[in-house]
MARDRENSE-982586 format. One record per residue (C-alpha): residue in one letter; x, y, z. Coordinates in steps of 0.001 Angstrom, whole numbers, padded with zeros to 6 digits, always signed. Each point is the difference from the previous one (the first is absolute). Layout:
BEGIN
aXYZ/...
END
This chain:
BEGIN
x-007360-027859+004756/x+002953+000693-002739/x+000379+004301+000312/x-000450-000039-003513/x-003378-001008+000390/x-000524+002125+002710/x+001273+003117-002272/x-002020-001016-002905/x-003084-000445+002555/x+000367+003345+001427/x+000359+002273-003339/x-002732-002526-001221/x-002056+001623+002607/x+001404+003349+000069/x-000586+000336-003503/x-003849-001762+000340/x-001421+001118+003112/x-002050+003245+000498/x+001600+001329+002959/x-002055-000135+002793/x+000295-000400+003746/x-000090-003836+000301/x+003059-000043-002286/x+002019+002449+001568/x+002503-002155+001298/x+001145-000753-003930/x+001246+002940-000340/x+002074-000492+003774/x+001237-003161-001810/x+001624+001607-002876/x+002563+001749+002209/x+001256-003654+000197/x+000511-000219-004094/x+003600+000993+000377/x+001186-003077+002353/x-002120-002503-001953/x+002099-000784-002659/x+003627+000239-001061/x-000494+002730-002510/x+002313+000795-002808/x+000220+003947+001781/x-001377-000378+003431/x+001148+003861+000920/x-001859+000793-002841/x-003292-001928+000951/x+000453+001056+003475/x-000191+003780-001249/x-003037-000373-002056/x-001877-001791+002998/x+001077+002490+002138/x-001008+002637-002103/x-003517-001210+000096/x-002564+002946+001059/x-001872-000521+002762/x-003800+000432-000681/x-003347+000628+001711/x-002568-002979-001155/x-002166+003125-001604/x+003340+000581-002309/x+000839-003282-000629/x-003077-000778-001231/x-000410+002993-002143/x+003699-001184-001885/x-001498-003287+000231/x-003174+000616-001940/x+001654+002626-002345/x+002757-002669-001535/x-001745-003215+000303/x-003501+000590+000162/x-000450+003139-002578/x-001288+003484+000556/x+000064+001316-003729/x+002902-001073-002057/x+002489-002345+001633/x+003602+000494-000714/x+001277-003099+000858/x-003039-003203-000248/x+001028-002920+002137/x-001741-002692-002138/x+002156-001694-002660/x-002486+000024-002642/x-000161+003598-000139/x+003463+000224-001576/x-000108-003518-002064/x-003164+000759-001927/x-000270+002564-002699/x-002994+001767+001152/x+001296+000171+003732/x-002990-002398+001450/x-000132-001551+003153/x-001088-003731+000335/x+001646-000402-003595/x+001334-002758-002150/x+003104-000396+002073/x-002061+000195+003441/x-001798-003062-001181/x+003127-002063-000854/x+001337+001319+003395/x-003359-001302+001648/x-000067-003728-001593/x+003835-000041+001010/x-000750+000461+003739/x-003241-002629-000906/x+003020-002195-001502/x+001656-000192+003404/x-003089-000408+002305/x+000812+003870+001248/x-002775+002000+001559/x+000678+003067+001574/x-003032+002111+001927/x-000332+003118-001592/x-002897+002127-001463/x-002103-001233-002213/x+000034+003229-002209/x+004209+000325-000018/x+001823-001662-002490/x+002417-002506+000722/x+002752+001892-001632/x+000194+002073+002647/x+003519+000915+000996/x+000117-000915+003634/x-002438-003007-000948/x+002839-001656-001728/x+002375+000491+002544/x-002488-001367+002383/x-000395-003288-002422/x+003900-000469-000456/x+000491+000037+003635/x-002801-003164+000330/x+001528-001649-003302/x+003299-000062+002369/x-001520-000864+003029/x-001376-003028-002291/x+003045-000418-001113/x-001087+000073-003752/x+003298+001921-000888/x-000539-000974-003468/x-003386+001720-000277/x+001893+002823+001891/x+001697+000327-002520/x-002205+000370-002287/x-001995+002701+001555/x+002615+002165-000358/x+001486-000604-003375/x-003284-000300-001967/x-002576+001824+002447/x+001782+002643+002510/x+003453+000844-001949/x-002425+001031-003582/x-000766+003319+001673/x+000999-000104+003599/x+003099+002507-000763/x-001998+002600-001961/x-002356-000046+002868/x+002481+000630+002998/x+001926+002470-002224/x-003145+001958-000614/x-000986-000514+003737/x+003586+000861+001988/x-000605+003880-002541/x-003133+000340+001330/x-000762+003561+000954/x-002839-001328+002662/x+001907-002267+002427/x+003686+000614+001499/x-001225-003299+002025/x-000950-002466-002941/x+002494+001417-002388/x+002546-001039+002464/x-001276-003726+000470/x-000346+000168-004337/x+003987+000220+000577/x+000208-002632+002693/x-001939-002475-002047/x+001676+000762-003337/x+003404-001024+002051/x-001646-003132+001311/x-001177-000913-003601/x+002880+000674-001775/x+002107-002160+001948/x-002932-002715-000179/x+000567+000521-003315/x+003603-000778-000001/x-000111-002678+002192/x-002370-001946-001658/x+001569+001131-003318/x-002786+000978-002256/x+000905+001850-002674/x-001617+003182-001243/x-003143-000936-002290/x-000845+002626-002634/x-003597+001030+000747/x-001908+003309-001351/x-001576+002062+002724/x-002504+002249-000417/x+000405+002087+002685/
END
């Protein structure tokens, strides 16, 4: 499988998954990040992986729940919607248009039924099986008109987090990997209002 799949597949899921036993070995795999790819600043990536904080499942779950599940008010939402509509809904306007794009190109991805499909490490999860389809045009459009809308905001909010030295560290990781997605696949900034 291409490593940029792989990558994608693993933050997908790193960013998705409630931690739990069964999926410990994700979090093994991200060690690997660094060698995956030919990153712009490898010594750089290598650091931030490195610098990932070793957890017990109890905290990991706790950070977990805090950021992407919600205990009070949540300082960083990982559900595009929440920043694209004005009163900061989930399963929005823009969720729907994100949903009848994956119906577009026969996507279905398992996930709860009560989560929205805007969820950050969702998408990832859905670009990584529009590659593996090798629908790089669709790809493409995930990110410029569905995942780059808010995406930044999101991991900005996310790497300042005062909850998780763990998560704010893979916000960093995946910000590099998008950003040179971005420039690869040359898609220019789009000027969207956020609400969040």
């Amino acid at each position: 499988m291409h490593p940029l799949i792989v990558t994608l597949t693993l933050l997908g899921r790193a960013f998705y998954e409630r931690p739990a036993e069964e999926n410990r070995d994700l979090y093994q795999h991200l060690a690997e990040l660094p060698n995956m790819l030919q990153w712009p600043n490898a010594k750089h990536i290598a650091a931030l992986i490195g610098d990932l904080p070793t957890l017990t499942l109890e905290e990991h779950e706790y950070q977990y729940s805090v950021l992407f599940e919600g205990q009070g008010h949540m300082a960083c939402p990982p559900w595009g919607s929440v920043y694209l509509d004005r009163h900061n809904m989930v399963f929005g306007e823009s969720t729907h248009r994100y949903e009848a794009f994956l119906a577009s190109c026969g996507l279905t991805l398992e996930h709860s039924s009560r989560e929205p499909q805007d969820q950050f490490g969702l998408m990832l999860l859905a670009l990584s099986q529009l590659l593996i389809n090798e629908q790089h045009s669709q790809a493409v459009t995930l990110l410029e008109d569905h995942l780059f809308t808010w995406c930044f905001r999101y991991l900005q909010l996310l790497a300042a987090n005062e909850t998780s030295r763990y998560y704010a560290i893979l916000a960093s990781v995946a910000e590099t990997l998008l950003g040179e997605l971005k420039a690869e696949f040359e898609i220019s900034e789009q000027p969207v209002e956020l609400f969040f």
